[in-house]
Each structure stands twice: as C-alpha cells, then as structure tokens.
N, C-alpha and C positions, 0 to 999 in steps of 0.2 A: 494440355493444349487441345484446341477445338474447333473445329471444322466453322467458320466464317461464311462458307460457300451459302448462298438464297438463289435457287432458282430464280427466283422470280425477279430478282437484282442482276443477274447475268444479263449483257447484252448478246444479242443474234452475230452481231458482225464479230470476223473473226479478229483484227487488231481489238476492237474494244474489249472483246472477251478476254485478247489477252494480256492488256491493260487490267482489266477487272479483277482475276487472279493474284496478279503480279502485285497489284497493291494491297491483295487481302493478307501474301506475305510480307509488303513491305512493314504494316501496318502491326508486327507482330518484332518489337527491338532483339527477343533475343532468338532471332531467325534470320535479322540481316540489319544490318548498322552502316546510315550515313555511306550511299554508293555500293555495301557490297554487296556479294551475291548477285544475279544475272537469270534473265528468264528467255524464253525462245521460242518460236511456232514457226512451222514452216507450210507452205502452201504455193497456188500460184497464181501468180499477176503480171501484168504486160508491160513489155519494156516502151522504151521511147517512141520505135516502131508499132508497137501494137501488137506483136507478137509474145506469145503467151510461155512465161520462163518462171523456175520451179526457183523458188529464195525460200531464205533462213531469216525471220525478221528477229532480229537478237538487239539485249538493252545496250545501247547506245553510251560511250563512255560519259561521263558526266551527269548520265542521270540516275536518279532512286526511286529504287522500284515504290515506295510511299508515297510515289509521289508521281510516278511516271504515268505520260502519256502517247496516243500513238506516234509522234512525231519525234520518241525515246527511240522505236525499235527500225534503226537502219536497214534496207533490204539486202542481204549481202546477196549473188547467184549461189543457189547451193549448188550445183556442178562445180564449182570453183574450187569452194572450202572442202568438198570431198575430195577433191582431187589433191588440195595440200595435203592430205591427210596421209595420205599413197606415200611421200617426199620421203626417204631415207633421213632429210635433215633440212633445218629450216630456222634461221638466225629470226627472230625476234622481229628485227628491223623489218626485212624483207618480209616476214609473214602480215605485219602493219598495213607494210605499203600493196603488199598483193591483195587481203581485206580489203582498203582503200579501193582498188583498182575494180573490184568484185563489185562494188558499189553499184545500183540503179541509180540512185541520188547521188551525184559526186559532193553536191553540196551538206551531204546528211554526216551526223556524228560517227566517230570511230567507230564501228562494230568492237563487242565483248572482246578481248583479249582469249575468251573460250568461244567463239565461232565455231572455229573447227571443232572441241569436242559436240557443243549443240549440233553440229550440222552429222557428226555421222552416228548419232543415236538414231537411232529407225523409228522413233516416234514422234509424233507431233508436236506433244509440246512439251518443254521443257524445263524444269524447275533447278536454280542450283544455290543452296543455304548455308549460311557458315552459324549453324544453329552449336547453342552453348552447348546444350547436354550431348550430343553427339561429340562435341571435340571433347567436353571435359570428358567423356569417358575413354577418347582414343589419346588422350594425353597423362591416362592413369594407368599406373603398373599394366602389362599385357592387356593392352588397347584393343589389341587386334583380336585377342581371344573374344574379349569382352562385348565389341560388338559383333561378333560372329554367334557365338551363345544366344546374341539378343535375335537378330535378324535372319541366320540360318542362311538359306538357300536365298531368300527374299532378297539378297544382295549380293552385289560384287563390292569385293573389296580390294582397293588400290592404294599401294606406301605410299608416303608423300614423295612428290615431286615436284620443282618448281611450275606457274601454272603457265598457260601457251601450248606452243607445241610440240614441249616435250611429255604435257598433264596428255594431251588429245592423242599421241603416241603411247602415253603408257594405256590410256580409255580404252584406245583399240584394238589393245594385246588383251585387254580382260573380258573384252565384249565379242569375241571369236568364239563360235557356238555358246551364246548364252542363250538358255531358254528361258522366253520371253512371256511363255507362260505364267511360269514363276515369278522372276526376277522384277522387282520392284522399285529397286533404287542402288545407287552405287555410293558406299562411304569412301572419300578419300582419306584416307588416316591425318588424323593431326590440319586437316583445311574444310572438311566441310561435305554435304551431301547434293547427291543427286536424283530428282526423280522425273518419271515420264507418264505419259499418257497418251492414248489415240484422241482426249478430251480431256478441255482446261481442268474440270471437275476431277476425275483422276487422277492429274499429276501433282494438281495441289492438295487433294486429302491424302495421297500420298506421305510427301512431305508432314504433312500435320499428325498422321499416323505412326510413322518411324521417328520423329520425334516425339510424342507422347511416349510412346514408349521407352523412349530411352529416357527420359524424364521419370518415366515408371520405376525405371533401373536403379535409378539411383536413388529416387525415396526409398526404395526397399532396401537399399545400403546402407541409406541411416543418413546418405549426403545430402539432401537436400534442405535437411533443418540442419549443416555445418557452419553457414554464416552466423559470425561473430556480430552480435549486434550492442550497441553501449546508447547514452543518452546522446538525440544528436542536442549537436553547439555549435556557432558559428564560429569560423575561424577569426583571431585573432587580425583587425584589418593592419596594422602595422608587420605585425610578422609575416603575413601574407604580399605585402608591399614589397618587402624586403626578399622574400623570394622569388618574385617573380621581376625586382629589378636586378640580381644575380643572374638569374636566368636570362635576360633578356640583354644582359651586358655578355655574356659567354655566348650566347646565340648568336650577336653582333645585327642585334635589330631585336625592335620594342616587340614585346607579345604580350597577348592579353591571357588571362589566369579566369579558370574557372572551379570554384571550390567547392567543396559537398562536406559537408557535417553534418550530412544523415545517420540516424543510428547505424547502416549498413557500412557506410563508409569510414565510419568511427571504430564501428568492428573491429574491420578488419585491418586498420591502423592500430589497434591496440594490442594485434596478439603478437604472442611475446617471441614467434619465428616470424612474425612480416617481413622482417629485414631478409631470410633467407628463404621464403615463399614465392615473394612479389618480383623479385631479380634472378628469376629461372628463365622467364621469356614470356611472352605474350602468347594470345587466347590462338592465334591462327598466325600467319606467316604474312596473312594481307595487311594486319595489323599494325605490323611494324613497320608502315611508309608513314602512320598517323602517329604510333606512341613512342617510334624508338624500340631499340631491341629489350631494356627495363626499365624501369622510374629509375628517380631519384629516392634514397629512404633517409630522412632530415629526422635528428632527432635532438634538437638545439637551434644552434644557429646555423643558418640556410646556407650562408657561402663556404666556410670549409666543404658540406657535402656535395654543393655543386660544382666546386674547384675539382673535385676530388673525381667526381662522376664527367667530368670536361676529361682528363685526365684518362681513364679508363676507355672511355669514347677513342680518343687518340690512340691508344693502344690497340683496341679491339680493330681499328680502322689498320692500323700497321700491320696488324698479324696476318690478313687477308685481304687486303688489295690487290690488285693488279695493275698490270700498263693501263693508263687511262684513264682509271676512275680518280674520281672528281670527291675529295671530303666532302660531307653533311657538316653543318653548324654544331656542335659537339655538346649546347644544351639539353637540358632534359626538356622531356614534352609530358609527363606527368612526375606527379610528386607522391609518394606516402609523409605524411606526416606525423608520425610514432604518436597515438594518443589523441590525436587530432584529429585527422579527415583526410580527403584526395582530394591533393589539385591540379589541374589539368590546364598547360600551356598552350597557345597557337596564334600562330600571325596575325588574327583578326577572331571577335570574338566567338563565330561562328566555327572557327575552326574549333578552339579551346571547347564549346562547349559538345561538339562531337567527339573530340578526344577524352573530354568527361565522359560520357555515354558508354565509348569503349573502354573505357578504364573502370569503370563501374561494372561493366558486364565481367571484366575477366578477373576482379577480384574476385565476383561469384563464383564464375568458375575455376577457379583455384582453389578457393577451400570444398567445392565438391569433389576434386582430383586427389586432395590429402584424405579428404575423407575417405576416399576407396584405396591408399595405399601411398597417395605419393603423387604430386604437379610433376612432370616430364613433358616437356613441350620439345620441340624443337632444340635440334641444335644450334652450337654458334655460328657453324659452318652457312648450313640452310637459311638461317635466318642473315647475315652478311649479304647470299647471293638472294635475296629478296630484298632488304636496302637498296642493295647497291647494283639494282637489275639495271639490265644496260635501256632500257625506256626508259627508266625514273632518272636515267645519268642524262639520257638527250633532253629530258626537259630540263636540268639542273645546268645543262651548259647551254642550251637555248636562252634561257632565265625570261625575261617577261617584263614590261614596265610595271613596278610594285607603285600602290596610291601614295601617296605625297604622305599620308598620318598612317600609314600601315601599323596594327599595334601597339599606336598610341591612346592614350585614355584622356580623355576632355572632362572640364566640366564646365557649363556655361553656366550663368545665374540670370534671371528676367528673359529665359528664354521662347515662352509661350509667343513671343512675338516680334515685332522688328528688328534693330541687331543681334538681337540674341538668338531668336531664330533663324536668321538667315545663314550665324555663326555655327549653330551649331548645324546645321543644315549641311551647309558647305565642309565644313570636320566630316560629317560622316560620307559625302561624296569623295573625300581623301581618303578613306577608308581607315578613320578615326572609332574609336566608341566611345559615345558622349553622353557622359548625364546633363540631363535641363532641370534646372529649378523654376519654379513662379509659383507663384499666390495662386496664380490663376490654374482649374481644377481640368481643363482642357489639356494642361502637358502633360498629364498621364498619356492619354489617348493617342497625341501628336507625336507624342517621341514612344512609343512602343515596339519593340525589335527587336532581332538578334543583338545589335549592338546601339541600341539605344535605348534610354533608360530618363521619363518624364518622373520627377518630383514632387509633389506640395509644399513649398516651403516659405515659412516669411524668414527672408532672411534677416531682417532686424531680429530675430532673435538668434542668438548663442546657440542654443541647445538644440534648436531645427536644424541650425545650418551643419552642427557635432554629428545628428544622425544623418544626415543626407550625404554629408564625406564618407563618413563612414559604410552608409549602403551603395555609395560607388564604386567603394576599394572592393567589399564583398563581393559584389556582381563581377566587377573587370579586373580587381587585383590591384588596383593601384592611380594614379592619379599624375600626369607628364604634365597637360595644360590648364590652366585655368583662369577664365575669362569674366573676370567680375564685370558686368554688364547692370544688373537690376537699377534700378535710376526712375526719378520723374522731375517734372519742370513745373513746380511750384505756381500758380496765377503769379501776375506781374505786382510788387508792390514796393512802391520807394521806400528809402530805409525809416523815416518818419513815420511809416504807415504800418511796419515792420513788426507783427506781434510777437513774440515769443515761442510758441506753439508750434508755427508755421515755423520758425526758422530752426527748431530744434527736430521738425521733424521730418522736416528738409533733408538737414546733415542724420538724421538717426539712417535714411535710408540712401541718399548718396556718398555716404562716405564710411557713418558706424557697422554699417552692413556690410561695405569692402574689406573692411578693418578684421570682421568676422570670417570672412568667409578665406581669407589669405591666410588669418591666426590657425584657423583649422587644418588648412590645407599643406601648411609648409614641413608638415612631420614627414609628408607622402610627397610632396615632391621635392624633397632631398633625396629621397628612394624612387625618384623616377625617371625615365627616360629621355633626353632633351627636354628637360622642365624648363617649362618659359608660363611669364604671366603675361597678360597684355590688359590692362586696365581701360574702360572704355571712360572716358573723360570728357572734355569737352571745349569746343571755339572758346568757349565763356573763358576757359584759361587764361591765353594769351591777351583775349580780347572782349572784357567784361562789358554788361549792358547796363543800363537804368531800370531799375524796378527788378533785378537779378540778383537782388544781393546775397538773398539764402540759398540760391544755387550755384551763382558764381565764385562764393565762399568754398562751398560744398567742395567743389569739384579742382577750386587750387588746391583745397587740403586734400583732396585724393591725388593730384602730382605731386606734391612732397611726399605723399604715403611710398607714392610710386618710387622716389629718387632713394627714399629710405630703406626702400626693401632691394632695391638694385645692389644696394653698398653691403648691406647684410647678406645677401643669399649668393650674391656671389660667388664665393670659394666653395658654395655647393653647386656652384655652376647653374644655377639658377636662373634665366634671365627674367628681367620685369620693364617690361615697357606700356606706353601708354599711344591710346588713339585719340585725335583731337576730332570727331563730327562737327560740322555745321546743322542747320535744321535739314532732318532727315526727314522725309515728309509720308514714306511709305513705314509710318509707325502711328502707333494709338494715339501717339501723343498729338498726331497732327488732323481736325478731322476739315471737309472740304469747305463748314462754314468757316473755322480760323483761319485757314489759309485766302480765302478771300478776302475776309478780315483784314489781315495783315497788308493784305498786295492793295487794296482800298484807299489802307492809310500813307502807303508810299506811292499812290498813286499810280500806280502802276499792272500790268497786267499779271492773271495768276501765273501766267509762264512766267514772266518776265522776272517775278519773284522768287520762283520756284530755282533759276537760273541766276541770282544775285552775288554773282561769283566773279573772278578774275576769269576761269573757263567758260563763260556762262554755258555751266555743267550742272543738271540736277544730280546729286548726291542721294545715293542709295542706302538700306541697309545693305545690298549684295557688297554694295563700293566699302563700307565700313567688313564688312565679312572678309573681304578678299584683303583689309589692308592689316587687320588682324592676325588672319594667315600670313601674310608678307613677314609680318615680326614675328611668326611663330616659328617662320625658315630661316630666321639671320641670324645663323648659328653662333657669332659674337659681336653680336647686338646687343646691348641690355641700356638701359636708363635712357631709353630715346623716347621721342615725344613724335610723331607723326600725324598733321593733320592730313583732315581726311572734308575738308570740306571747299573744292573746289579755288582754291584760290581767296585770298582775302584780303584787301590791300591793309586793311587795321593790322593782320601780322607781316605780311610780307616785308 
C-alpha cells in the first residue's frame, strides 16, 4: 500500500483537507467498506452567538468516507464528548442523545458512534480503518503477539470490545501516559486501527504505513499468495433464482442477489474446508449488521441449506437474548456456493451489492489467517452483542416506511421510452430493480445504476430476448415482474389494402415478441417473489378501429395470451393481467404534426382531442405506469383487463 497524499492536491481549508484525506482512504476497499471506518479533526469555530468554541468535527452517520464531504463531518463541542468520557458509565442511548445535544447544527447528522474516543486523543486528526491485513493477522493464532512483534512500541494495543463508550473507556485506560513521541497508532484486536496526527499528512501515512507493513507480514508468511483461485463462470441463472427466492421467502421480504464467479471467488468456494472456514465469523464485528454472523454454504439444492441455516439462526438467537430484543429475519445475507461462486443478498440492489464487497474482502482474509495458523475471529458471544446492539434494536423497532418494490426485480420491454419508461421509472422510485430492454441503443445509458440495468435487444428474436433474462437474473438474481410493453401502431390500412408483410410484422412484434419474452421468463418467475405480469395491450381490444386491423388483431391475440397465461401460472401463484391504453400521446408514437392531423379531421381542437374521453382526461404514460403498478399490488388479482384510457363510451 501507498501514500496517495499530493501536496499540491491538498486543500488549505481545514474541513476540505479533511475531506481530502478521508477520501484518499475511502478510496482504498480494503481500509474501509461501504460507511465503515470514521475520520475527525478538531479545531475552533463560532457558535450561534459568535463566540469562539473548541469541536470535534467527526464522519457523520450515514456517510463514506469515498465519498464524503464537508457537510459529512457534524461539529460536536469537544468539552462535551471529554467530559463523557470522565462518566463511570454511559448506556448507548443516552450517549446518542447527549452527542445529539453537543450538536452546533442540531439539524446536522448523528456524529460517529466513536465521538468520544476521537474527541480525547490529543491530536488533531484522526484516522480510524477496519483494514484487512491488520485484522487478518489479529484474527490468526496469537494475534496480539503478532502485531505487537510487527509494530513494537509504535502502538497501543487494545482487546476487543464492543464499540462506543465502552471502546472510548477501554482507549483511555491504554492512552494514560503514552508517549506521544513514539506512539503512532492504536490496533484494536480483532476491529480495526487507529491513527493521529498534528497534520492530515501524518495521520493518513500513518495509516497507510502500519498497514503496508502488516501487508509486508504476511507476504513474508507465504499468506498473501493463499487465495484459492479456479476459472471464473458465471453462476447458473436458475439456480441462482432459486436461491435467492428461498432466501427471500425465510427473510419474509423480496431481496436482490449479487453474484461473483470470479476466479477469486470461485477459489475459494472450491476449497475443500470452505464449509468449515467460511462459518467461523466475519472479517470485524461491524460486519455482521451487513452479512450476518456466517453465510450460508449450499452445496446442491438451495432450500434444504437455507431451511437449515433459518434453523440455526433461531437457535443462535435463543441461546442469547435477552428481555427485549427484538429477532432479525433469519435469512442468510451471503451465500458460498461449493464450486461455484459468492453470492450476496440485500433488500435493495445496492445493498446486495455491498455485502458482495464485504463478503469478497473477508473470504481474503480468511485464507490469509489459515495461512498463518488458523481464521479465529470473534466469538458468538461478542458477535450476538453486536447484532443485536441495543441502537440497531431501536431502529428495528422504529422500522420505517419500506418502497412499495423493495427487493423486487422488474423487467420492462420497449422501455427506452413512453410506457415503458415511465414503467420502469416509477418501479425504480418503489425501490424495484429493473432491467429495460429496446432496440433503441440510448437504454444502455438511460437505465444505468445501482439497480437499474438498460439492454439492446430486439425482442422479436428468441435468442436476444434468452440472453437479456438471463443477464437480468445474473445482475439482480432473479425476476418477480414483467411488463411486456414493446409494441408499435402500424400506418392505417383497410383490410382490402392489407399486405402481408405489414400484418405479419405487425403481429411478429406486438404479440410474437410477448409470446417470447413471457416463454423465457416463467422458469424465474415461478422462483419469484409476488410474481405478476401485467401485459400492456390496448383500447383496440374492447374497441376495434377501421384501418386497424394488423394491430387490432395483434393485440386481441395478446388478451387471450394474457387469459391463457392467467389459467396456467396460477398454481404458481403467478398473476398475469393486462392494461387497456387509449392514445397516449406523450409517446414516439404520437408526433405534434399527427396529433393535429387527427384533431383536424374531427374537426376539433388539439385539446379537445387530446381529451376525447368520458373524463375529458389526457392519458399519460405516468397514468398507464401507475395502473400497471396498481395490478402489480392486487395481490389476488390475476386475469383482469384494466382500461386506462379515460373513459370511453364504445366500452363503457
């Protein structure tokens, strides 16, 4: 590892400098992952009155240092957080709400959970790492020897202990006459390091120096070439479905899967102790609020081992509870896959794919801890009273309004633009993850995200629409909704007039492309979550036009498709319903010379056209998005027809 620091990239001011730092280690995965780890600088600045008072500007709950900026690092008063520090004893709770109270911003985010220890280190700034090689070596045989050997006098060393203000109580028993000379940073056994500075410069080569070396340490062990590495391959998308709708059924709410079949991760699924490697405990004690106290280790079929691992959960939870606490969902939140790969659950894709991250890092370090003798992480004890710490209980009984698709997996087809994007738009403001399909080379771009994932595909073909399922399932794990949309409306021709060509190619893409894209889909959503389809169809159904006949065709035979698939998928609990549009006008299909066109020859105005309804209501694609959603919430709903176009006295 290696000093990041540029003079000449440092800012003067002293938040942005230590903004500047802080991201030079965010920016380094295996020194701090997705929130952890926490940075601090103290100085002084004036409160409301203008009066000049001495704060600890510390990282703000909910942000990362990769990414943080100055309006991350809350001002606490440092007179405050020393003086908690004094406290013989100090419940959690109360330590929140007195930070809180410490506040200059009352508006500003939580201060760190370690306040207090930043605040009574005697130097400026403050660094704190849950760096790999430092834990992997205080989580192998005599830890404590090992980095004592490495770091000497250059550190204080402290056992673990839960973190708050019981970590800042143990900090200030080991920092009573420490010479400051020396002393260079503090490892806490088995959670992570600490370093300081009179200057950002210092505390972050620091850091970057005591981990090089401990890096040093274990190449010179022989650990660092221990990972197990094989061909990567991509996980099987049905198996992977099937795992992560087990999971997602014992968790009792949809989640999204993230999988890796990198050589690395292929590794170390293949070796032949993973089962008794990987289920010792996780890389640090912070970890286990994201991945659970082990994986799951699947070596077949998915449900026995996640029956099995629900099972153990419940017990593990029985054997150490107390009054009060409040069970966790008893899924697993990663997987090993014997021979295959890791894959990584969570509520939304963004989580999943952080818990990837961390479940990546700590299979590294486990095989560098066997390497030197032996993985020893934590107990079950310690790791229990970090689940099930009394903050993570108050948010767990607080709870929160979760998005309407939390966890769910979409797929839209002709999404590049009006219904379908508006569809899949609105999916992901449910806090859905949605793949788009279109022709058109713009929904790469458009749906790009954490949890959204643009396609190329023509769906009149078979084979495109086979790999576009299939690279959905791999991304999100599996497949709940799917919104066959893709569609066009033919120029007007009476049936006399009516070539062949046209009316075959009509039906190839409003109806043989439905036909496709549902045949592919229904293996994954038997294995899904509230699987419902909602077919976008059309007025022409109920109420067929002149000069419509290769669409009006089209699009009956997509409601019987629809009424067919209701009667078949059923007992898989499947729902399949259909949307009836009128002319939807904020679509390609409509441009503002047609639309005057039309209202010209009805003699009437473009409003008044646009409004040719029972409600004289213009019909949106948002109107057709939200009535799509409406059928994707009626949870025993199936074989409905739903117009969505304003009123229309031809069906009414």
């Amino acid at each position: 590892m290696e000093s990041r620091y540029r003079s000449e990239d440092a800012p003067s001011e002293l938040l942005a400098l230590r903004c500047y730092t802080s991201r030079l280690l965010g920016a380094e995965p295996s020194l701090v992952l997705h929130g952890g780890g926490n940075t601090s600088v103290k100085g002084t600045t004036r409160d409301f009155f203008g009066d000049p008072v001495e704060v600890c500007w510390v990282k703000g709950s909910g942000w990362d240092l990769a990414s943080i900026e100055p309006a991350g690092f809350p001002a606490v008063r440092l007179r405050t957080l020393r003086r908690m520090a004094e406290l013989e004893a100090l419940s959690d709770v109360d330590m929140v709400r007195e930070q809180r109270a410490a506040l200059l911003d009352p508006g500003a985010p939580d201060p760190s959970i370690e306040a207090i220890l930043h605040a009574i280190l005697p130097h400026r700034f403050v660094d704190h790492t849950h760096a790999d090689a430092v834990i992997a070596l205080t989580n192998a045989p005599d830890g404590l020897g090992r980095v004592q050997a490495l770091y000497g006098e250059r550190a204080l060393y402290v056992p673990y202990v839960m973190p708050g203000f019981v970590l800042a109580r143990a900090v200030r028993q080991a920092i009573e006459g420490a010479d400051w000379s020396k002393v260079e940073g503090i490892v806490l056994l088995q959670h992570g390091l600490f370093t300081f500075g009179d200057d950002a410069q210092t505390s972050y080569e620091r850091t970057i120096r005591m981990v090089g070396e401990a890096e040093r340490a274990l190449e010179a062990a022989g650990a660092l070439a221990a990972p197990v590495t094989a061909e990567p391959a991509e996980l099987d998308p049905l198996a992977l479905a099937a795992l992560r709708g087990h999971a997602s059924r014992v968790a009792g709410t949809a989640l999204v899967a993230a999988a890796d079949g990198s050589a690395e991760a292929r590794g170390f699924a293949s070796r032949h102790d993973v089962a008794a490697i990987a289920t010792r405990g996780p890389l640090t004690p912070d970890h286990v609020i994201r991945t659970k106290r082990v994986p799951v280790v699947i070596d077949g079929d998915a449900g026995p081992a996640i029956e099995a691992f629900a099972a153990n959960e419940a017990a593990y939870f029985a054997r150490h509870a107390g009054p009060g606490h409040t069970p966790l969902d008893p899924a697993p939140r990663w997987a090993v896959v014997k021979g295959a790969g890791l894959v990584a659950l969570g509520t939304s894709a963004k989580l999943a794919r952080q818990t990837a991250d961390i479940a990546r890092h700590t299979a590294r370090a486990i095989q560098w801890a066997e390497a030197l003798g032996g993985w020893s992480p934590l107990g079950e004890r310690d790791l229990f009273d970090m689940e099930y710490w009394e903050l993570e209980q108050r948010k767990l009984r607080k709870g929160g309004v979760r998005p309407l698709l939390a966890g769910q997996i979409a797929l839209v087809s002709g999404g590049a633009s009006g219904i379908g994007r508006a569809t899949a738009e609105l999916f992901l403001e449910e806090g859905a993850a949605v793949c788009v399909l279109d022709k058109k080379p713009e929904v790469v771009e458009r749906f790009r995200g954490e949890g959204a994932l643009g396609l190329v595909c023509d769906v009149t073909s078979a084979d495109e629409v086979d790999a576009a399922i299939a690279r959905c399932v791999r991304r999100f794990g599996g497949l709940d909704l799917l919104v066959p949309n893709a569609g066009d409306f033919p120029p007007s021709k009476k049936i006399e007039a009516l070539d062949d060509a046209l009316f075959e190619r009509t039906h190839a893409l409003n109806l043989g492309a439905h036909l496709k894209l549902l045949r592919a889909a229904v293996p994954f959503l038997k294995l899904g979550v509230a699987p419902a389809v909602v077919f976008v169809a059309s007025r022409n159904v109920p109420a067929p036009g002149p000069g419509a006949a290769a669409y009006s065709t089209a699009k009956a035979a997509l409601n019987q498709l629809m009424r067919v698939a209701a009667l078949e998928l059923a007992e898989h609990g499947v729902r399949v319903s259909a949307i009836h549009p009128d002319k939807v006008f904020d679509t390609e299909l409509w441009s503002a010379e047609k639309i005057a066109l039309r209202a010209a020859n009805y003699g009437i105005s473009v409003d008044g056209y646009k409004r040719q309804n029972l409600l004289r209501a213009e019909v949106t694609s948002r109107d057709c998005a939200e009535a799509i959603l409406a059928l994707v919430r009626m949870r025993v709903t199936t074989g409905a027809q739903l117009p969505v176009d304003g009123g229309s006295d031809r069906v009414v």
